[in-house]
PAVEX-418565 format. One record per residue: residue number from 1; residue in one letter; x, y, z of N, C-alpha, C, O in turn. Coordinates in Angstrom, 1 decimal, padded with zeros to 4 digits. Example, Ala and Ser with C-alpha at 12.3 -4.5 7.8 and 13.67 -1.06 7.14 Angstrom:
PAVEX-418565
[site 1,"a",[013.2,-005.7,007.8],[012.3,-004.5,007.8],[013.2,-003.3,007.8],[014.2,-003.3,008.5]]
[site 2,"s",[012.8,-002.2,007.1],[013.7,-001.1,007.1],[012.9,000.0,007.9],[013.4,001.1,008.0]]
This chain:
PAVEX-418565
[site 1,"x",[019.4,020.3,-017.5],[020.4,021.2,-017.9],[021.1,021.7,-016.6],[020.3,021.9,-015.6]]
[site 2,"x",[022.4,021.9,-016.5],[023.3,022.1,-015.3],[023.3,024.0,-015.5],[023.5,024.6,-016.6]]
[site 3,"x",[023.1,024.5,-014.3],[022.7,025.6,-014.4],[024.5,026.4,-014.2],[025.2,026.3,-013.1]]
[site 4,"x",[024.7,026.8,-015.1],[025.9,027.9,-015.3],[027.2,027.3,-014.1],[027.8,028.1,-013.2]]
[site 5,"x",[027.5,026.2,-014.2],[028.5,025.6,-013.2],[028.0,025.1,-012.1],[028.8,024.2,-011.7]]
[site 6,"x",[027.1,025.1,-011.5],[026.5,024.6,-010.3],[026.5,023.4,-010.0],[027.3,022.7,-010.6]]
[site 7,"x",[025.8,022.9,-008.9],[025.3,022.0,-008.7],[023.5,021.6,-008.7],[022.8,020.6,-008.2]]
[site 8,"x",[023.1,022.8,-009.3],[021.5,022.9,-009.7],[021.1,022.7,-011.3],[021.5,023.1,-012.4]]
[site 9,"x",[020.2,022.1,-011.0],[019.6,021.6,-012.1],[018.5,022.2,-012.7],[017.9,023.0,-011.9]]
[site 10,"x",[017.9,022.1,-014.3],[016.9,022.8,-014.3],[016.1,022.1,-015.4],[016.6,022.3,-016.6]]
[site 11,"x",[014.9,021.3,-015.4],[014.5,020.6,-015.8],[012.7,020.7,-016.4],[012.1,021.6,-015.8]]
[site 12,"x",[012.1,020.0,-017.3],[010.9,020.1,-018.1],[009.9,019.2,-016.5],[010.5,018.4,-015.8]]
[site 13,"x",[008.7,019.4,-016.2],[008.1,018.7,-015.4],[009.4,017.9,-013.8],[009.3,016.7,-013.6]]
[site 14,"x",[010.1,018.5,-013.3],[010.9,017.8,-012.2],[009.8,017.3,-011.2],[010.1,016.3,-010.4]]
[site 15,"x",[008.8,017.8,-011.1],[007.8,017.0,-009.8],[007.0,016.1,-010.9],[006.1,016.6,-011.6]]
[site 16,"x",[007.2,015.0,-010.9],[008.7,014.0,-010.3],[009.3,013.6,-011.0],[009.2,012.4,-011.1]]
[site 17,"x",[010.0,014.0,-011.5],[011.2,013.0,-012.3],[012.2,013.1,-011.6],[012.9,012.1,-011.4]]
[site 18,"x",[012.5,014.2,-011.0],[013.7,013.8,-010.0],[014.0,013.0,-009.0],[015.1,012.8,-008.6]]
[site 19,"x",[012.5,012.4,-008.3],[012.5,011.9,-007.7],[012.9,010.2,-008.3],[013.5,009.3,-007.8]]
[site 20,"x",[012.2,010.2,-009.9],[012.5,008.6,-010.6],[014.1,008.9,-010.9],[014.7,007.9,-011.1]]
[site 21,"x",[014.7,009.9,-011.0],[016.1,009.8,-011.2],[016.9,009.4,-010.0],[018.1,008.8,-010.0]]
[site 22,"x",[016.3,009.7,-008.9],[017.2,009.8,-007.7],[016.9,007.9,-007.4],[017.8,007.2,-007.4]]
[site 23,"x",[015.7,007.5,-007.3],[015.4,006.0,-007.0],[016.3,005.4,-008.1],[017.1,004.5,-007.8]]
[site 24,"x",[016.2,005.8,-009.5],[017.3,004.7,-010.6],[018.4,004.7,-010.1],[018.9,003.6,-009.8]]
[site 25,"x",[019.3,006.1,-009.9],[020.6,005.6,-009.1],[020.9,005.0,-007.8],[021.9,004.5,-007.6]]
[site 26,"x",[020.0,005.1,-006.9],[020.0,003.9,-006.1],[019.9,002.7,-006.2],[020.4,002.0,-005.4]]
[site 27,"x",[019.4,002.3,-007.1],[019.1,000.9,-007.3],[020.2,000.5,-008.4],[020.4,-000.7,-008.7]]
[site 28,"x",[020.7,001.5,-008.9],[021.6,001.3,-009.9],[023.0,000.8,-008.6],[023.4,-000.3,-008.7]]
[site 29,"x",[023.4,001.6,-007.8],[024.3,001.4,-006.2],[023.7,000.2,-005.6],[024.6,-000.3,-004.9]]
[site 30,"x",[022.7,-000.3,-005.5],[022.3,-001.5,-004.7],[022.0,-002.9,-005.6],[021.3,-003.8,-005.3]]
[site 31,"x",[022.6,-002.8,-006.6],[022.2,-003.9,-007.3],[022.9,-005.3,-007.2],[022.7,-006.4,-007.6]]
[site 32,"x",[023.9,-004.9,-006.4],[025.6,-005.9,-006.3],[025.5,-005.8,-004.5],[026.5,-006.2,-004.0]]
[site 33,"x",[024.6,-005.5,-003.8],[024.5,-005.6,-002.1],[023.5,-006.5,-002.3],[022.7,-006.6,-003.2]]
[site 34,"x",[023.8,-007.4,-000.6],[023.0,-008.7,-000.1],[022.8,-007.5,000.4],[023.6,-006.6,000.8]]
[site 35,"x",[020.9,-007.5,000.3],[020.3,-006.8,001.5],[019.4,-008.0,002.6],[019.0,-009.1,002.2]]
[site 36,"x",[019.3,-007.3,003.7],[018.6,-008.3,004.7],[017.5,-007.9,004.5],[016.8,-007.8,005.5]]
[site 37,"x",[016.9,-007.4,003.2],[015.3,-007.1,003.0],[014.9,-007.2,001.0],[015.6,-007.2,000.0]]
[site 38,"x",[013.5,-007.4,001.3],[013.1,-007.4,-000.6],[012.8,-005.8,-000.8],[012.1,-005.2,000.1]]
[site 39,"x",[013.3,-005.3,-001.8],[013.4,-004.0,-001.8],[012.4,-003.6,-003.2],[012.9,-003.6,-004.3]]
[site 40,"x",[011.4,-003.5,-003.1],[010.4,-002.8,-004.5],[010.4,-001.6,-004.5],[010.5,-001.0,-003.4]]
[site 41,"x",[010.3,-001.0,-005.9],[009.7,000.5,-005.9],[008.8,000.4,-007.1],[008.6,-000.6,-007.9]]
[site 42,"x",[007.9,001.9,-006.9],[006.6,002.3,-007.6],[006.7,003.4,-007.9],[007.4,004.3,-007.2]]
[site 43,"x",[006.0,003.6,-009.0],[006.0,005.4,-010.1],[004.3,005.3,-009.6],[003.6,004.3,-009.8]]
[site 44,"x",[004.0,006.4,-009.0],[002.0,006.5,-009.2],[002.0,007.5,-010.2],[003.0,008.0,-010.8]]
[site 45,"x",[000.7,007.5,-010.4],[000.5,008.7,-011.1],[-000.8,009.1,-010.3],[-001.3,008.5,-009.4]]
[site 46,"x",[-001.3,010.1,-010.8],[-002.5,011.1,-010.7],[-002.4,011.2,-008.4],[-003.2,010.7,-007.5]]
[site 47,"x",[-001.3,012.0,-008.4],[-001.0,012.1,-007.0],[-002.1,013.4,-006.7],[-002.9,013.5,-005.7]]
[site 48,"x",[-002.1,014.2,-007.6],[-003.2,015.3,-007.7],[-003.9,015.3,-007.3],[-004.2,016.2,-006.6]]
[site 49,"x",[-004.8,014.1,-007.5],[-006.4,013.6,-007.7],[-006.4,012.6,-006.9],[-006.7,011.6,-007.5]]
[site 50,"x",[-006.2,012.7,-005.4],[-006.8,012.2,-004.7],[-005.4,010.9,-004.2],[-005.3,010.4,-003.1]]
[site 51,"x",[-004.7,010.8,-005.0],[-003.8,009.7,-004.6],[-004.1,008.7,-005.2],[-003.5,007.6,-004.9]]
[site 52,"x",[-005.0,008.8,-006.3],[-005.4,007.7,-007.0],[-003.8,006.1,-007.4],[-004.1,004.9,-007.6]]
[site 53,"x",[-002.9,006.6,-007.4],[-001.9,006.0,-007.8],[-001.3,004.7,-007.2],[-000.9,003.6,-007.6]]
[site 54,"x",[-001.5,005.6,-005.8],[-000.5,005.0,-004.8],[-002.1,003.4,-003.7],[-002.0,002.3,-003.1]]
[site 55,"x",[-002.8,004.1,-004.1],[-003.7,003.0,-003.5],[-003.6,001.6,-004.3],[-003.8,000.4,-003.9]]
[site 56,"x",[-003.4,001.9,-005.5],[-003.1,000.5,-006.1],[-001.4,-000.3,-005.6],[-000.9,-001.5,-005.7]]
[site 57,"x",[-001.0,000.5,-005.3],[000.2,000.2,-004.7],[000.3,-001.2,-004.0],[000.8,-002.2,-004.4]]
[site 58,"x",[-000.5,-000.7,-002.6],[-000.4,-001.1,-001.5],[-001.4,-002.7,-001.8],[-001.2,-003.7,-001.2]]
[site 59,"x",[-002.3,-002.5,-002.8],[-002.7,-004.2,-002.9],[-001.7,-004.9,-003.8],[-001.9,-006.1,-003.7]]
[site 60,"x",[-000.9,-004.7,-004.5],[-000.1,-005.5,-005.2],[001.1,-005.5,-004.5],[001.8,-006.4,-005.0]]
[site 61,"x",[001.7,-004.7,-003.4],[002.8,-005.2,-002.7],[002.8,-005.5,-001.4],[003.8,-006.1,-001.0]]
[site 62,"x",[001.9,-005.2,-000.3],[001.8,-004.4,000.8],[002.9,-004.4,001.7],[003.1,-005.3,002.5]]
[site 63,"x",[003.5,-003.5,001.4],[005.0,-003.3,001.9],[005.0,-003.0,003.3],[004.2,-002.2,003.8]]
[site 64,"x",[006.1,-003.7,004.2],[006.1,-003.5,005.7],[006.7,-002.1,005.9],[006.4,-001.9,007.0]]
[site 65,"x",[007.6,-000.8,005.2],[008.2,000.3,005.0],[008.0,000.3,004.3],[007.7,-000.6,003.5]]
[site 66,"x",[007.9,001.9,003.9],[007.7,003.1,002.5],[008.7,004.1,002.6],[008.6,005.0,003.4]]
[site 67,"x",[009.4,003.9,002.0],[010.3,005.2,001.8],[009.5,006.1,000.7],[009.7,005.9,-000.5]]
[site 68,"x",[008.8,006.9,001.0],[008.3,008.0,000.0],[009.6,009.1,-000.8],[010.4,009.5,000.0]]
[site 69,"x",[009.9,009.7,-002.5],[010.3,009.9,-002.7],[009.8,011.0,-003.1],[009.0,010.7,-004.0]]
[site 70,"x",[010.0,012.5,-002.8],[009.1,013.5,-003.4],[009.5,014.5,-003.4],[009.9,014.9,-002.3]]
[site 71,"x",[009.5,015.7,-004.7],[010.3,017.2,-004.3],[009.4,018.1,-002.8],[008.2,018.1,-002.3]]
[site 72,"x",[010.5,018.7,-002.6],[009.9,019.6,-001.3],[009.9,020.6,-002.2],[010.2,020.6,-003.4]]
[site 73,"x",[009.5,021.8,-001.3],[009.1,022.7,-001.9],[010.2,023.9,-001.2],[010.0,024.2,-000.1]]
[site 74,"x",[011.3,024.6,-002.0],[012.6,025.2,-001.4],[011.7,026.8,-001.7],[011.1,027.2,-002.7]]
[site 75,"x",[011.9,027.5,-000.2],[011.2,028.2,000.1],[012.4,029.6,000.0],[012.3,030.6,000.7]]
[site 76,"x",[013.4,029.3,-000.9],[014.5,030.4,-000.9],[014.9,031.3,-001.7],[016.0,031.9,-001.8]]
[site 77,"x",[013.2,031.4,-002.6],[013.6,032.4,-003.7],[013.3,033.8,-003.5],[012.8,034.1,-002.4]]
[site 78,"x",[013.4,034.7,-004.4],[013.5,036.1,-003.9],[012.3,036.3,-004.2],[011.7,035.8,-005.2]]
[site 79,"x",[011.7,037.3,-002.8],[010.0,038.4,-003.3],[008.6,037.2,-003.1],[007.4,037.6,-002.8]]
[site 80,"x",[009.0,035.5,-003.3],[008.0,035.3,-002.4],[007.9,035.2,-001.3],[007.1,035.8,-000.6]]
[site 81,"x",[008.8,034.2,-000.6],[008.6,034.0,001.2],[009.6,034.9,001.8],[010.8,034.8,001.6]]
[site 82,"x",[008.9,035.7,002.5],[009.7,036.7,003.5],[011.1,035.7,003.9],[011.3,034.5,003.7]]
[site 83,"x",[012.2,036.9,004.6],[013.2,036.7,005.2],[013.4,035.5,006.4],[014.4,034.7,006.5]]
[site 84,"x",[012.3,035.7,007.1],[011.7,035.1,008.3],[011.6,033.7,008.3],[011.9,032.9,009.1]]
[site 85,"x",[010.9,033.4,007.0],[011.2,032.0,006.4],[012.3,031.1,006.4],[012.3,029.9,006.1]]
[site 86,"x",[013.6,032.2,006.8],[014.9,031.6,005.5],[015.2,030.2,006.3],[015.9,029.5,005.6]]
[site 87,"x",[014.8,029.4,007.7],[015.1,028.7,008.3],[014.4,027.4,007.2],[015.2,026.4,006.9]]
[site 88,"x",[013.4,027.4,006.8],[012.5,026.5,005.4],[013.7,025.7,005.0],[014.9,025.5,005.5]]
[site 89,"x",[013.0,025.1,003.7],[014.1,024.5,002.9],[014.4,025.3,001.8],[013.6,026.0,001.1]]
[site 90,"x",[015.8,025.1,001.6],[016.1,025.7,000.0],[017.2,025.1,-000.3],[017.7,024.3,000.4]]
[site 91,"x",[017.7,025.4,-001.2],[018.3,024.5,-002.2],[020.0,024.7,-002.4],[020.5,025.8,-002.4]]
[site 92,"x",[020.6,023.4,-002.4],[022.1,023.4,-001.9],[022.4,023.0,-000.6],[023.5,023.0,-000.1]]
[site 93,"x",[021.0,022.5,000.1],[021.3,022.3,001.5],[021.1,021.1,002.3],[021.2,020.9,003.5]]
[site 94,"x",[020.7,020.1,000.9],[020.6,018.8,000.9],[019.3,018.4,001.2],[018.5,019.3,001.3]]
[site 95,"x",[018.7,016.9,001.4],[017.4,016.3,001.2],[016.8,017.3,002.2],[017.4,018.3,002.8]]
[site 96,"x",[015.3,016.7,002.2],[014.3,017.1,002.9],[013.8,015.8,004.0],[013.5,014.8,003.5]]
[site 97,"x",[013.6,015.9,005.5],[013.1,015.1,006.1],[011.9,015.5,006.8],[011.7,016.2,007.8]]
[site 98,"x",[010.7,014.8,005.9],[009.4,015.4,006.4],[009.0,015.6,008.0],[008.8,014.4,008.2]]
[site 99,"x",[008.8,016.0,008.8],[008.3,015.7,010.0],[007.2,016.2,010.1],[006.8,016.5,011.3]]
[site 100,"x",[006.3,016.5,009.1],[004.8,016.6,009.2],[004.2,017.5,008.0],[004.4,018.7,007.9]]
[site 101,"x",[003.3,016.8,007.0],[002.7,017.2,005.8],[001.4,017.3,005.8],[000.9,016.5,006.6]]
[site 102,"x",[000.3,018.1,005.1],[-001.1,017.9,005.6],[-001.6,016.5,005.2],[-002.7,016.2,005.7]]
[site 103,"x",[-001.2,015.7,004.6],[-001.9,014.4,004.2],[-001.6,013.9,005.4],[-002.5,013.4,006.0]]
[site 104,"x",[-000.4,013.9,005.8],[000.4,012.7,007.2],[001.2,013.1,007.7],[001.9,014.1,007.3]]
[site 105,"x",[001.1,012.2,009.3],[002.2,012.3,009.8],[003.6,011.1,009.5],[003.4,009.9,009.6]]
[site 106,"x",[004.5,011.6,009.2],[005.6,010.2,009.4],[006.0,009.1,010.9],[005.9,009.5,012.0]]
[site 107,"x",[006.4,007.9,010.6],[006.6,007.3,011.3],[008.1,007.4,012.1],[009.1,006.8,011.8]]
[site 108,"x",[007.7,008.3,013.4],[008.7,009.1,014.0],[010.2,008.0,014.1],[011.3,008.5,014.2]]
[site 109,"x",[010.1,006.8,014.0],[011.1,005.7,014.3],[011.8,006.4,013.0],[012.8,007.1,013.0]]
[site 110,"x",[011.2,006.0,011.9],[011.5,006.5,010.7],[012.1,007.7,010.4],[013.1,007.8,009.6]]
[site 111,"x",[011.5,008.7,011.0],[012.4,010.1,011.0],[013.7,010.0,011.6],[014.6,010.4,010.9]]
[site 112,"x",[014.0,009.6,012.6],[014.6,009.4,014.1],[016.0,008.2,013.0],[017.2,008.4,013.2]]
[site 113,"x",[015.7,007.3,012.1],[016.4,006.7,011.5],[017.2,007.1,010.4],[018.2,006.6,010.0]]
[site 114,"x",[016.6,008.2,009.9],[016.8,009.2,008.7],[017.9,009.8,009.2],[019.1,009.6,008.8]]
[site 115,"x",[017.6,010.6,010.1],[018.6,011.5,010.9],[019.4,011.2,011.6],[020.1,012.1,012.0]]
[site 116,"x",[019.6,009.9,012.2],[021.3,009.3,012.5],[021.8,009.0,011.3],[022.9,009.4,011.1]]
[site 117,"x",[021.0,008.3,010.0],[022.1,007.8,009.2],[022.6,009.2,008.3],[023.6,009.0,007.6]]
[site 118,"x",[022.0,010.7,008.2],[022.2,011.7,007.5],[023.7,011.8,008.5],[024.9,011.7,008.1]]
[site 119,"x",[023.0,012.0,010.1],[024.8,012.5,010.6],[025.5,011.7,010.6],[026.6,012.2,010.7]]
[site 120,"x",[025.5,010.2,010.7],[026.6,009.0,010.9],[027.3,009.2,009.1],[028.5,009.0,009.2]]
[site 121,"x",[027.0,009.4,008.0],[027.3,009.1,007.1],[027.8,011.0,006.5],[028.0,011.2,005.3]]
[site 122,"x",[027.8,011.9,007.2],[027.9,013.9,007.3],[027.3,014.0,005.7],[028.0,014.4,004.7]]
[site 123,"x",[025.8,013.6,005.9],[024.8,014.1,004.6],[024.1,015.2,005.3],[023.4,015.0,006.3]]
[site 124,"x",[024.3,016.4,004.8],[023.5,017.3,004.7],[021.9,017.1,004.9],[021.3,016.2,004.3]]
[site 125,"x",[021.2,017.9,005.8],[019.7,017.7,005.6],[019.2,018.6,005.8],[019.8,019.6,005.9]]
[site 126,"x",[017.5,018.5,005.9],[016.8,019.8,006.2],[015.5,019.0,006.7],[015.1,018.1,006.1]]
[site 127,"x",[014.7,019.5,008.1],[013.4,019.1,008.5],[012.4,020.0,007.6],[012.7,021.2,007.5]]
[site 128,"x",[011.3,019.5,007.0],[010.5,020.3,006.1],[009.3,019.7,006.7],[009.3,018.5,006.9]]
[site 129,"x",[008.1,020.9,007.0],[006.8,020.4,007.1],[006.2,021.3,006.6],[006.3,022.5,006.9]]
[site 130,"x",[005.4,020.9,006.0],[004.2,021.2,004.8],[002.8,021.6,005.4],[001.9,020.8,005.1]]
[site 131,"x",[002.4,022.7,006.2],[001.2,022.9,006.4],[-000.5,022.7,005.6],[-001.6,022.3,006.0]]
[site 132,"x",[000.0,023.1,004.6],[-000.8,023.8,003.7],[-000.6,023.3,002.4],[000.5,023.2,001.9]]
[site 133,"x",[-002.1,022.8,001.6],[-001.4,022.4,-000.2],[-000.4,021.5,-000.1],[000.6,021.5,-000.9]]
[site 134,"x",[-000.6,020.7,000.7],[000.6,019.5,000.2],[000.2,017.9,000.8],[-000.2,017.7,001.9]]
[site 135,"x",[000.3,017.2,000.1],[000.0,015.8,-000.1],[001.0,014.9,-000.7],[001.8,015.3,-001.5]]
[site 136,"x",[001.0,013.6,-000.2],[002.1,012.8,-001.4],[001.4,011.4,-001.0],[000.9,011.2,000.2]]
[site 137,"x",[001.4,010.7,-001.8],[001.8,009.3,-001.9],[001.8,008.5,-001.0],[001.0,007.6,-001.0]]
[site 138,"x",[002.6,008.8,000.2],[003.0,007.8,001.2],[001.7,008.0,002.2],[001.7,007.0,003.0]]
[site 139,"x",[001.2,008.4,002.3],[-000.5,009.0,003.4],[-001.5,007.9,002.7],[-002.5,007.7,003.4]]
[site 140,"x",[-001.5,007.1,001.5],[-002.4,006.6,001.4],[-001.5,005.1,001.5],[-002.2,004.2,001.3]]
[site 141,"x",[-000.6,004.9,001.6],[000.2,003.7,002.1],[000.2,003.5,003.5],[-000.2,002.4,004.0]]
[site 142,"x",[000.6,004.6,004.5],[-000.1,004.8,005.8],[-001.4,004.0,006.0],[-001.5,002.8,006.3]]
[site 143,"x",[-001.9,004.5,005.8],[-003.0,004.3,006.2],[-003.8,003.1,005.5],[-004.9,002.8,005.9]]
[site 144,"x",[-003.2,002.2,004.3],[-003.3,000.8,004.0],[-003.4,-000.3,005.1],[-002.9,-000.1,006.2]]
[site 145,"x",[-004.2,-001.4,004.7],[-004.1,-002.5,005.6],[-004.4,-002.3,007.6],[-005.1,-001.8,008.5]]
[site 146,"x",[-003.2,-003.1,007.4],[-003.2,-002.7,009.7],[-002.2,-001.3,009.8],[-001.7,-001.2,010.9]]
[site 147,"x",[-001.8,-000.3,008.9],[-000.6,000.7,009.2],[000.7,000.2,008.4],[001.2,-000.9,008.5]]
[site 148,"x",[000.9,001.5,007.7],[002.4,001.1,007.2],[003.2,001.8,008.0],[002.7,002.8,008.5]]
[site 149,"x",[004.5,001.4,008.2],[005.7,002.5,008.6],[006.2,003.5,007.4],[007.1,003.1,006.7]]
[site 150,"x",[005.7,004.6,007.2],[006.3,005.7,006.1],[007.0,006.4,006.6],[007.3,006.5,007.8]]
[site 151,"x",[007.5,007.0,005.6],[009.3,008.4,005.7],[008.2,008.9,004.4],[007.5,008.2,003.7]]
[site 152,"x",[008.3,010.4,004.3],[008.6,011.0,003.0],[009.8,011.7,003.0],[009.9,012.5,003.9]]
[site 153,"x",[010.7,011.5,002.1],[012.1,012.3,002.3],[011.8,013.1,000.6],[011.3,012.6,-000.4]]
[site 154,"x",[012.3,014.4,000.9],[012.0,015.6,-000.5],[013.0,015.7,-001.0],[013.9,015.0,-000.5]]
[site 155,"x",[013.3,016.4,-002.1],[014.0,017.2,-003.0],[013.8,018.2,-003.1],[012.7,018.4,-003.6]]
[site 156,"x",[014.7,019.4,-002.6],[014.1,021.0,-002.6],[013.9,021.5,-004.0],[014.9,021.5,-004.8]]
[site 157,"x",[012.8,022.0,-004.4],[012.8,022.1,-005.5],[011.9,023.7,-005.6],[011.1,024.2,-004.7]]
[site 158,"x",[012.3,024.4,-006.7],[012.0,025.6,-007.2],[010.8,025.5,-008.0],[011.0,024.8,-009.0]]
[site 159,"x",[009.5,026.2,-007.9],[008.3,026.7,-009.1],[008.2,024.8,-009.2],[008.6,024.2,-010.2]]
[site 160,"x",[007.8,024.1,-008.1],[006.8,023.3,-008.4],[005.6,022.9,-009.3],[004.5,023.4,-008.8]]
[site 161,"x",[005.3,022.4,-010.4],[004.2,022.5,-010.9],[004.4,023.7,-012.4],[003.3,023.9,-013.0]]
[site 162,"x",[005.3,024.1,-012.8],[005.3,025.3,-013.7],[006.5,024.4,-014.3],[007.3,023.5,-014.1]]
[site 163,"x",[006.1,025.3,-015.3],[007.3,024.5,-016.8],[008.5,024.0,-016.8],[009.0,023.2,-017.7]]
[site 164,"x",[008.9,024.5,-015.8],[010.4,024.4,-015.4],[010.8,024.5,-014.0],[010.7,025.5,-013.4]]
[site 165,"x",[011.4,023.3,-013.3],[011.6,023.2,-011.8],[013.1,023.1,-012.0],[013.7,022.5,-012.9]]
[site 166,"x",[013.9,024.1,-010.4],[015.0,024.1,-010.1],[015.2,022.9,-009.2],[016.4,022.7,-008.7]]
């Protein structure tokens, strides 16, 4: 549901569906390009519990790059994170570029690649790192095989985890 004119959205379970909506229109945009690479994607499940999802991943494809796809967590609502915060992510202010989550670190080439093509192309972004309570997917692809090269790039998103995500 499109919230009162906006450009925010407001949806049943969004961690993750937003993120399977944002991968379909990509691929929906790349279906008619010669790429100089094989491009797969993966839905895990039970990211909760250990990552159980994404380890199956990496034996059925073992991918040389991981673009991880995952909401961040927009730290711009009123009464919980102090003022002091406001530099965080929050919402309207475009993707999230992880540069450090408690599961992992990203593959700095990969950061460093994210953020020329955000400013060569004037996409909005935001650096987000996740101290605390946060995990995703791409940390057990990391650390697959001889090392993967991972990115997790976010979606700022509102009440993670609760009935309804902004």
């Amino acid at each position: 549901q499109v919230l009162n004119g906006t450009n925010r959205y407001c949806a049943k379970a969004f961690d993750d569906r937003i993120a399977l909506a944002a991968i379909i229109t990509t691929l929906q945009k790349l279906k008619d390009v010669d790429l100089p690479c094989e491009v797969m994607v993966a839905a895990t499940v039970q990211e909760e519990f250990f990552m159980k999802g994404a380890q199956a991943v990496f034996a059925s494809t073992q991918p040389d790059v991981v673009v991880n796809l995952e909401v961040g967590i927009a730290k711009d609502f009123p009464l919980h994170f102090p003022n002091y915060l406001s530099h965080y992510p929050s919402l309207s202010r475009g993707p999230t570029i992880f540069v450090y989550d408690n599961s992992m670190l990203p593959t700095n080439g990969l950061v460093e690649y994210f953020t020329e093509l955000a400013h060569t192309y004037e996409i909005p972004f935001q650096y987000e790192a996740e101290l605390i309570n946060y995990g995703q997917d791409g940390c057990r692809l990391q650390g697959s095989g001889c090392g993967t090269y991972v990115i997790n790039l976010g979606i700022p998103t509102r009440y993670v985890h609760s009935h309804y995500g902004i």
